[in-house]
C-alpha positions as CSV (number, residue, x, y, z in Angstrom):
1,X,-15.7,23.0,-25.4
2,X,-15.4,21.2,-22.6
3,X,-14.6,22.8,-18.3
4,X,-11.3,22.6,-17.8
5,X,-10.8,20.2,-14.4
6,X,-8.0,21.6,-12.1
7,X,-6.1,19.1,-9.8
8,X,-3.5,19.8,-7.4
9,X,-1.1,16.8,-7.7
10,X,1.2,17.5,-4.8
11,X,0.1,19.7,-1.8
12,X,1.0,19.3,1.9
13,X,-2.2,19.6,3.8
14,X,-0.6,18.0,6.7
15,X,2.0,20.9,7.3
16,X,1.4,23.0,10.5
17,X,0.3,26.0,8.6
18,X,-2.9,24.9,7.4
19,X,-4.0,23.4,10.8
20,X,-5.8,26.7,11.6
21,X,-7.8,27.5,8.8
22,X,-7.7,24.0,6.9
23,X,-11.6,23.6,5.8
24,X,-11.2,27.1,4.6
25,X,-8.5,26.5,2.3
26,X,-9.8,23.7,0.7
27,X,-13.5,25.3,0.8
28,X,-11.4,28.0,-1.4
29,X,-9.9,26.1,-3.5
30,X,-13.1,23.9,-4.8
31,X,-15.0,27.1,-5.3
32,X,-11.9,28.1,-7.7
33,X,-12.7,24.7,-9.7
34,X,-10.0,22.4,-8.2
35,X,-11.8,19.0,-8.1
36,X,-8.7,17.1,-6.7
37,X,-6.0,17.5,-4.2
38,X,-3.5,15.0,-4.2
39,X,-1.9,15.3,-0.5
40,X,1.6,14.3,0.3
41,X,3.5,13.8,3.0
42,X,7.0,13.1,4.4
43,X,6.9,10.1,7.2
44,X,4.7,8.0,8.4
45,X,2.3,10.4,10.5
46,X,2.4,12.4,7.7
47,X,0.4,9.7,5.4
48,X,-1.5,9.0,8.6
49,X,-2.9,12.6,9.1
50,X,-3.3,12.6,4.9
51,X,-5.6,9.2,5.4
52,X,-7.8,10.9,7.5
53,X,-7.8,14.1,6.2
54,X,-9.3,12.3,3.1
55,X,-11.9,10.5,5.1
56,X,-13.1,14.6,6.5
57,X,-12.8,15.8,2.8
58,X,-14.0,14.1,-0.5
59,X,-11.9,15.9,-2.9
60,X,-8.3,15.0,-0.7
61,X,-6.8,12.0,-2.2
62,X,-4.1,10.7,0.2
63,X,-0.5,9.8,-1.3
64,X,1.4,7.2,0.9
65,X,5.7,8.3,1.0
66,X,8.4,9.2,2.4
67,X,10.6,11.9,2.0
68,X,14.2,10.8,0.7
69,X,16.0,12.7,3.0
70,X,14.6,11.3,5.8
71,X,14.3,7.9,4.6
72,X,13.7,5.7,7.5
73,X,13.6,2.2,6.4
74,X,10.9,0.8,9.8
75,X,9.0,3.7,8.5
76,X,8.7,2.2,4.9
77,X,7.9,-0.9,6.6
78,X,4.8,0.4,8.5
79,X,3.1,2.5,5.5
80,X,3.0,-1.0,3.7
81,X,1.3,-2.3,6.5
């Protein structure tokens, strides 16, 4: 039988809360077996901080999106660009 592979499919990485410790967390979480951390966000600096955040770490895999309840359509725009 195979390892089981563990992926987080939605995590906010970007939120305020992990800005202190942020290596450690995911440092955790890849000695607990998760291979891949799908990182969302809700605007536009949001998917920026996620695109660099996956540059720093291999197993972040940035999602580009925006939150529908605040939906800003120059935002929608820019993430295309």
């Amino acid at each position: 039988m195979s390892t089981p592979r563990y992926i987080d499919t939605h995590a906010h990485l970007c939120d305020a809360v992990f800005e202190p410790d942020l290596a450690q967390v995911l440092q955790r979480a890849q000695r607990s077996g998760v291979e891949a951390i799908v990182a969302v966000g809700e605007d536009l600096a949001d998917a920026r901080r996620n695109l660099d955040l996956a540059r720093l770490y291999p197993q972040v895999q940035p999602a580009a999106g925006l939150y529908p309840a605040i939906l800003d359509p120059g935002q929608a725009e820019a993430l295309i660009d």
